[in-house]
C-alpha positions in Angstrom: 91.0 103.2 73.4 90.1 100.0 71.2 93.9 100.1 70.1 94.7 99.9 73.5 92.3 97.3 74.4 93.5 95.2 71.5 96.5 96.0 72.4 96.2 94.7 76.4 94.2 91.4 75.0 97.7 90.4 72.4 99.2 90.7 76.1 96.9 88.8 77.7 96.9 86.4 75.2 100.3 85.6 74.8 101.9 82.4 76.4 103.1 83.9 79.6 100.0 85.5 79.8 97.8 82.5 79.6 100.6 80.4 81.8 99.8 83.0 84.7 95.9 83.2 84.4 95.4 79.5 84.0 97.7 78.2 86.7 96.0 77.1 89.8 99.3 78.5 91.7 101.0 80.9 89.6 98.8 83.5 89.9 97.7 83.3 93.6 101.6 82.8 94.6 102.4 86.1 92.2 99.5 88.1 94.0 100.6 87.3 97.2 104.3 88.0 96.6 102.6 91.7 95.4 100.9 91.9 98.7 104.1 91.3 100.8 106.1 93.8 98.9 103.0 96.6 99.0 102.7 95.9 102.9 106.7 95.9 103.5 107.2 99.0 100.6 104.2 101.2 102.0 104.0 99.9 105.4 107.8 101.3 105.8 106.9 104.5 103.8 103.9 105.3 106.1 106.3 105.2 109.2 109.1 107.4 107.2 105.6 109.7 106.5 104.6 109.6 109.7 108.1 110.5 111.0 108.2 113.6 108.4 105.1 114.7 110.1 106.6 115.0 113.6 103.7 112.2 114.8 106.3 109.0 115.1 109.8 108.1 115.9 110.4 111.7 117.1 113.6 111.4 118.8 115.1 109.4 116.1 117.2 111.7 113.4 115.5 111.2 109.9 118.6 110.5 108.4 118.7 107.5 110.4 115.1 107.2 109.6 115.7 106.8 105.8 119.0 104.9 106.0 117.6 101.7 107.4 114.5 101.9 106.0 115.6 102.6 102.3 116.9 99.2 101.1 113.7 97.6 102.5 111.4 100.0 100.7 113.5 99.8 97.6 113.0 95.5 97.9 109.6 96.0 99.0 109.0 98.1 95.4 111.3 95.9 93.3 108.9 92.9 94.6 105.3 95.0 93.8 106.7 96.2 90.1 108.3 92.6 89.0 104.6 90.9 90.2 103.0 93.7 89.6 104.2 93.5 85.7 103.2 89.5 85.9 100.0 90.1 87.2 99.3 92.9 84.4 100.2 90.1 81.9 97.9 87.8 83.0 94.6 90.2 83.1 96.1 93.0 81.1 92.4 93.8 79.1 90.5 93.5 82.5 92.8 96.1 83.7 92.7 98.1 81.3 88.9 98.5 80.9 88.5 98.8 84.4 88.2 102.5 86.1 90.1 102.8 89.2 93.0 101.1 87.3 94.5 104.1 85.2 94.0 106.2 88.4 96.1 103.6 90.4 98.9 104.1 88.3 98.5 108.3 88.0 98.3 107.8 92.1 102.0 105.6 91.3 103.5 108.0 89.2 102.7 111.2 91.7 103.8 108.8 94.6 107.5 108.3 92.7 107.7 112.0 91.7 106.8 112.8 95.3 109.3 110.1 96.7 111.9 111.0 94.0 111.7 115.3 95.0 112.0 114.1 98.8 114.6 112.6 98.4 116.5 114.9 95.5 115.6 118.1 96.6 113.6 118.2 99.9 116.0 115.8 102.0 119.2 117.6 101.0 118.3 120.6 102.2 120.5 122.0 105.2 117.1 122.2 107.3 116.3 119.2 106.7 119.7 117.1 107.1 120.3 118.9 110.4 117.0 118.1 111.8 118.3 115.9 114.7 115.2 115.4 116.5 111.6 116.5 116.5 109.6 119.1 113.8 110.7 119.1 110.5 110.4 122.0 108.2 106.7 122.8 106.4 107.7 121.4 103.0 109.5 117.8 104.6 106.2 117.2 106.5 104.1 118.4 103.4 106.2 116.0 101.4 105.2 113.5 103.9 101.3 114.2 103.5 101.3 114.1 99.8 102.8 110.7 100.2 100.4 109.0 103.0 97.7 110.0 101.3 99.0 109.2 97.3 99.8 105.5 98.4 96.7 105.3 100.6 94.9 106.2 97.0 97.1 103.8 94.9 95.9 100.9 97.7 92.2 102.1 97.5 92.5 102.0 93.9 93.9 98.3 93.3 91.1 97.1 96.0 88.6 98.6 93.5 89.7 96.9 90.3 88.0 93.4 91.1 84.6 95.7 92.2 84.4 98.3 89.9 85.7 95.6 86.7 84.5 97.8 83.6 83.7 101.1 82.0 
């Protein structure tokens, strides 16, 4: 743990580190630029969930479903992990000795394998493709479950870090 500690503080430390943390803008304008792409990426993800369970957009065929709402998701994500990086460099030893932080990003990286066997395996099934309207079968809307609630964990999680801030 100290060599990642040590570690985190070199990164902290550095000049782009101490460029974000000290500017009065920089890192409020970096935050909020994470918090747009969280509530575009997730807010988008939760209505592709909630259309996997059967509870939202019923009549509309998933395909469609994921189609328009990929590239917006993907932006939304390409927004959260570029800030989200930034925003690491600037507080990376607070992070790191903080609790709900390394379960934020376990909560990530189930959330991507989840998202990444959707939409590799689960949403090229027959069953699944040629679901026009309605139910889906067990393992889409499981898939969809798993994913509500492993961002609704990673979100809990990063509103933790600045209560819960050490070990």
């Amino acid at each position: 743990m100290a060599s990642i500690l040590e570690l985190a503080q070199s990164i902290e430390g550095s000049s782009i580190g101490l460029a974000i943390a000290e500017s009065s803008l920089a890192f409020p304008i970096i935050e909020g630029i994470h918090l747009i792409g969280l509530s575009i990426s997730v807010g988008l993800i939760f209505l592709t969930d909630l259309r996997l369970l059967g509870l939202f957009l019923r009549h509309v065929p998933l395909n469609d479903v994921l189609h328009h709402l990929r590239p917006y998701v993907l932006g939304g994500f390409a927004a959260i992990f570029i800030s989200g990086g930034l925003l690491f460099w600037a507080e990376a030893a607070t992070l790191v000795a903080s609790p709900p932080f390394p379960f934020k990003l376990a909560f990530i990286v189930l959330g991507g394998l989840n998202a990444l066997y959707f939409e590799f395996v689960i949403a090229r099934q027959p069953a699944v493709q040629n679901a026009q309207h309605g139910a889906l079968p067990a393992n889409a809307q499981l898939a969809g479950l798993a994913s509500l609630v492993l961002w609704t964990l990673v979100i809990v999680c990063g509103r933790l870090i600045p209560y819960i801030p050490a070990w």
